[in-house]
N, C-alpha and C positions, 0 to 999 in steps of 0.2 A: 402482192404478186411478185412473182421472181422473174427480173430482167435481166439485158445483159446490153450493152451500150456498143456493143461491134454487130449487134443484131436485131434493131429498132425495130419495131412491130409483132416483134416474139412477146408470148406471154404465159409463165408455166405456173400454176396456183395447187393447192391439194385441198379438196373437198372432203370435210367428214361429215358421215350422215347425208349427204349432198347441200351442205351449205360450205363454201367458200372458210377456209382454217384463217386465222390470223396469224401473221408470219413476223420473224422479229429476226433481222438482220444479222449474220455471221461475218461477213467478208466475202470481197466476189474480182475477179478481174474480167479479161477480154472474153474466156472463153470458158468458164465457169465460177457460178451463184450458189454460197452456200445460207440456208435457212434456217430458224429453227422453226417448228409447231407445235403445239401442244398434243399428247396425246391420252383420247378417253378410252377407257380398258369396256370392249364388247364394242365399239362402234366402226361400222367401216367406212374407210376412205378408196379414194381414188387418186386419179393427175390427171387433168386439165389442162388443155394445149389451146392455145387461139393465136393465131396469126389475122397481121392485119398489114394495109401500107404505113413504111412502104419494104415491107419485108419481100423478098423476090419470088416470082412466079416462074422461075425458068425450069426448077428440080420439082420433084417428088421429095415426100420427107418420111423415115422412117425414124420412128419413136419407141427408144426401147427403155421401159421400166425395171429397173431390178429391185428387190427392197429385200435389207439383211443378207445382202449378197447368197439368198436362199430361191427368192420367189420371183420370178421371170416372166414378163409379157414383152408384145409389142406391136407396134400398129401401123398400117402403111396409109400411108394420108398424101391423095394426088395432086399436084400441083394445082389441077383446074377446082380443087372444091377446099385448096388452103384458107381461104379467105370467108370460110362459111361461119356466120354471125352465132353459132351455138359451140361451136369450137368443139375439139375432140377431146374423148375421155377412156380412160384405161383405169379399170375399177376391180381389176381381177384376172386370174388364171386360168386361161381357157385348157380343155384338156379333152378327150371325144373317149365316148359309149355305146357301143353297136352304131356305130359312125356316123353319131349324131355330136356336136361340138356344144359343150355349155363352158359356163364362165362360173366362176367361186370367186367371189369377190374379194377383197381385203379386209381386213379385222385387226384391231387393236389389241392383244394381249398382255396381259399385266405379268411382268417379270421379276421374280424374287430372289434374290440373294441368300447361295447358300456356304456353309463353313467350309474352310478347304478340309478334304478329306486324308491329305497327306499325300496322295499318289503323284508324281510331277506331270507338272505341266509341258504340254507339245506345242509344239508352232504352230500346228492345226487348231489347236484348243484356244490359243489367243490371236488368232487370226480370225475368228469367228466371229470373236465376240467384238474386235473393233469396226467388227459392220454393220453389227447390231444396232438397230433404232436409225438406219438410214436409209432412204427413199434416195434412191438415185435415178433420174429422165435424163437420157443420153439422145440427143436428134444427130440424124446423118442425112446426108445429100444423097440422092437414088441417083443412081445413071438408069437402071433398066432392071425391069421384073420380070423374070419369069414364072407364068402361074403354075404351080404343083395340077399337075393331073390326076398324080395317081389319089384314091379314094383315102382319108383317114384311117389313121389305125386308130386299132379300139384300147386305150389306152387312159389308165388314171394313176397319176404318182399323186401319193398319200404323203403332205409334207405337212408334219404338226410345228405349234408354237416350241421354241426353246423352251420356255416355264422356268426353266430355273437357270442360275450360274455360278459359277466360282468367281467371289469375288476378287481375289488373285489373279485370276487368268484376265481381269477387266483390266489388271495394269491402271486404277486409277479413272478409267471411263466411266463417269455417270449414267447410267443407264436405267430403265425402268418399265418399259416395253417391249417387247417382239410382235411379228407380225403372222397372222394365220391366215387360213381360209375360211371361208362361211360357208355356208352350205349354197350350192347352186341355182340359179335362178333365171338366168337366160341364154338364148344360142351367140354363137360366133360365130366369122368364117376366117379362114387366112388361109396366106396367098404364102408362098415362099421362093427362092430364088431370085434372090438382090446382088445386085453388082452397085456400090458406091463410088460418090466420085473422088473422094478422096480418101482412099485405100483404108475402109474401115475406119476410121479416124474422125470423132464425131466434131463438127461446128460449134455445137452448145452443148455444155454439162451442167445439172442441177442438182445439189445434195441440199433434203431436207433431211436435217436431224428432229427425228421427234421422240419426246418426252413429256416427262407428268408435268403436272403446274409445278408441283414439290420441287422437282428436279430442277426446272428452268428456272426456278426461285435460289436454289442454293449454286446456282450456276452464274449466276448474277446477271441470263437473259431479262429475266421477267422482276421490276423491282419488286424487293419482297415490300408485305404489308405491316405496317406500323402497327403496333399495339392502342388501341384508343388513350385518350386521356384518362384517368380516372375520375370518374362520375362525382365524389364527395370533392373534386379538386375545380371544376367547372362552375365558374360566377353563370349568374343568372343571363346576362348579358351574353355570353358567349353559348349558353345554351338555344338561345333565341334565334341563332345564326343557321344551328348545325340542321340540316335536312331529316329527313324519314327513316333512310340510310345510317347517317352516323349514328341516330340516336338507338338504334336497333343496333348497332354493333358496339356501342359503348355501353347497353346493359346488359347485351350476353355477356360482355367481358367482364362486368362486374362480377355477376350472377359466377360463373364461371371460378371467377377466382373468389367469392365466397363459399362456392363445393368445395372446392381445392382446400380453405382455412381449414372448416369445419371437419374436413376427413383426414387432415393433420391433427387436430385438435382431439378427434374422438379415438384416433391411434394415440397421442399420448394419455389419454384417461384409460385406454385399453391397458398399455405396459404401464403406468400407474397402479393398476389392480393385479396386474402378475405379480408386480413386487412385491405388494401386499399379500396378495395368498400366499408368496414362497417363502416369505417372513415368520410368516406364521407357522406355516407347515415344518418351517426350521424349528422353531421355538418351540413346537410339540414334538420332534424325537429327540430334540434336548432334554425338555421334562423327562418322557418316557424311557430315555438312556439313564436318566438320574434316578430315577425310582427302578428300576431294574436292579440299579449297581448297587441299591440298599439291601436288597436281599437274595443278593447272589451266592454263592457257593464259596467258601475261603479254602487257602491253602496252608495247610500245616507244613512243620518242617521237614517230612518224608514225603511230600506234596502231595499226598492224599488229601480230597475234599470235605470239607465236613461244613455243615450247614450252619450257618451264625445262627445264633440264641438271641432271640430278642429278651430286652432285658425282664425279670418279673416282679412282679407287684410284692414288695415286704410283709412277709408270713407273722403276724402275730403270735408270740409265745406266750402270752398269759393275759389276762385282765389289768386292764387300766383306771386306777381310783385316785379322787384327791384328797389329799389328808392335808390340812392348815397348809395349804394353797400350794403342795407340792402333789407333783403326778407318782404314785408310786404302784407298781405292777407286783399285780400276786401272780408266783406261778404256778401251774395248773399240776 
C-alpha cells in the first residue's frame, strides 16, 4: 500500500481483477508516493482509498484519478463516512446515455513498439507518451459543494487504447502497457461544484507506474530470475534438498535447452546437405561443360564454322597373310 508520513492514516493501493496489486517501491516524500505494479494485458483495475485515525475529519475529500494523462474520474467522499471500514474505489469512467450515468471500467492493454517512420517528432507526441503506464490519485481538501441541478447530458467520449508507439518519441521510457475501457457495467452519480481549501492544490499525490513483469525485470524493480543449476551438474545430496518447485524448473530448463541443442544440431546437418547437393550439382555442369566443348563447332581461319571430324577407324587396303613368320599384304 502507498503512504505518506505527513498523512498517517491515508492509504491508497490498486486492485487488478479486484485483488489488492503488489507494489515495489519508487521513491516518495512529504506529499507525494511513487510505485510500481505490475501489469496483466485484458484485466482491469481500479484505486482504492481508505482512511482511517488518526487522519482528520474536519474536510470532505475529493479524489481525482487520471491514468495516461488520457482517462479521467473522480470522487467526492464526505467527511462523516471517511472512516468507512470498505474504503472507496474508482474503477472507471463514468460518462451518461439518455441520461442515465454508467461507469467502463479500466483495462490493461498491451502496447507495442513500432519503427520510426521518418516523420518528426512533436512535443505533443513525446509528451504523451511520458505519461503513459501511469496511474496518478490526486486527493484535495473540499471547503463546499455545490450539487449540479441541472439533468446530465447525453454524452459518450470514445477513448481507445494507444496500441502502438514510436520508440523514439519514448525518449528511452520503458513502457509496455496503456490503459482502456471495458465495456459498461454499472450506474454512477456525481455531484459537481467544489470550492477547495487550498486553491486546487492537492495534499497527497500518488503515481503508480505500471508495467509487464518483463519490463520491471529489465528495470531492475522486480529481481530478475536465475537460470536453474544444470541438472547433469547437481550431486545427489543437493538434489534432496530442492522442493516441487525448483525441481520442476530445473527440468524444463533442461528439457528446454536440449530443444534448443537438437534444432542447432539438425540446422547444421540441414546446411551440411546443401553443400553436398550444390557440390554435386557443380560437378555435373562441369562434366556436361566438358562433353559439350568436345564436340563443338571450331573455327577456321575466315572464322567460318565447320564441324570437327571425329577421328576414323583405318580402311584396309588389301589382304593380310603370313609367310615364314612375316605379315605380308596382297593388294587387291
Amino acid at each position: 500500500m502507498a503512504i505518506l508520513p505527513l498523512h498517517p492514516g491515508l492509504e491508497v493501493t490498486i486492485a487488478v481483477d479486484g485483488k489488492q496489486s503488489k507494489e515495489y517501491n519508487a521513491g516518495s516524500d512529504t506529499t507525494v508516493n511513487k510505485r510500481f505494479i505490475e501489469a496483466e494485458t485484458g484485466k482491469t483495475f481500479g484505486v482504492n482509498i481508505r482512511f482511517s485515525p488518526p487522519f482528520p475529519l474536519r474536510y470532505a475529500v475529493a479524489a481525482y484519478v487520471t491514468v495516461d494523462d488520457n482517462l479521467r474520474e473522480n470522487k467526492i467522499i464526505w467527511a462523516k463516512y471517511l472512516y468507512s471500514p470498505q474504503g472507496f474505489s474508482i474503477d472507471g469512467v463514468n460518462y451518461h446515455v439518455n441520461s442515465r450515468a454508467y461507469l467502463k471500467p479500466f483495462r490493461f492493454s498491451v502496447l507495442k513498439s513500432v519503427e520510426d517512420s521518418g516523420e518528426p517528432l512533436t512535443e505533443d507526441d513525446v509528451r504523451k507518451l511520458q505519461s503513459v503506464g501511469i496511474i496518478t490519485v490526486e486527493l484535495l481538501f473540499i471547503d463546499r459543494v455545490v450539487p449540479n441541478s441541472a439533468k446530465p447530458q447525453d454524452i459518450l467520449v470514445e477513448k481507445k487504447a494507444l496500441g502502438t508507439y514510436n520508440e523514439k518519441a519514448a525518449k528511452g521510457n520503458v513502457i509496455s502497457h496503456a490503459a482502456s475501457e471495458a465495456q459498461s457495467t454499472q450506474e454512477y452519480d456525481r455531484i459537481s461544484g467544489i470550492q477547495y481549501v487550498d486553491s486546487n492544490i492537492p495534499f497527497a499525490t500518488f503515481h503508480f507506474h505500471y508495467r509487464s513483469l518483463e519490463a520491471l525485470k529489465s528495470l531492475d524493480i522486480v529481481p530478475r530470475t536465475p537460470d536453474p543449476p544444470n541438472l547433469m551438474d547437481v550431486d545427489e545430496e543437493h538434489l534432496q534438498t530442492l522442493d516441487r518447485t525448483d525441481l520442476h524448473r530445473m527440468i524444463h530448463h533442461w528439457q528446454r535447452q536440449g530443444r534448443a541443442r537438437s534444432s542447432t544440431q539438425d540446422g547444421a546437418l540441414q546446411d551440411e546437405g546443401r553443400q553436398q547437393r550444390s557440390q554435386r550439382e557443380i560437378q555435373s555442369k562441369k562434366s556436361a561443360i566438358k562433353s559439350e566443348g568436345s564436340d563443338s563447332n571450331i573455327k577456321t581461319e575466315d572464322n567460318s564454322e565447320q564441324p570437327t571430324s571425329r577421328p576414323s577407324k583405318r580402311q584396309k587396303i588389301g589382304k593380310e597373310r603370313v609367310v615364314e613368320g612375316r605379315i605380308v599384304i596382297e593388294l587387291d
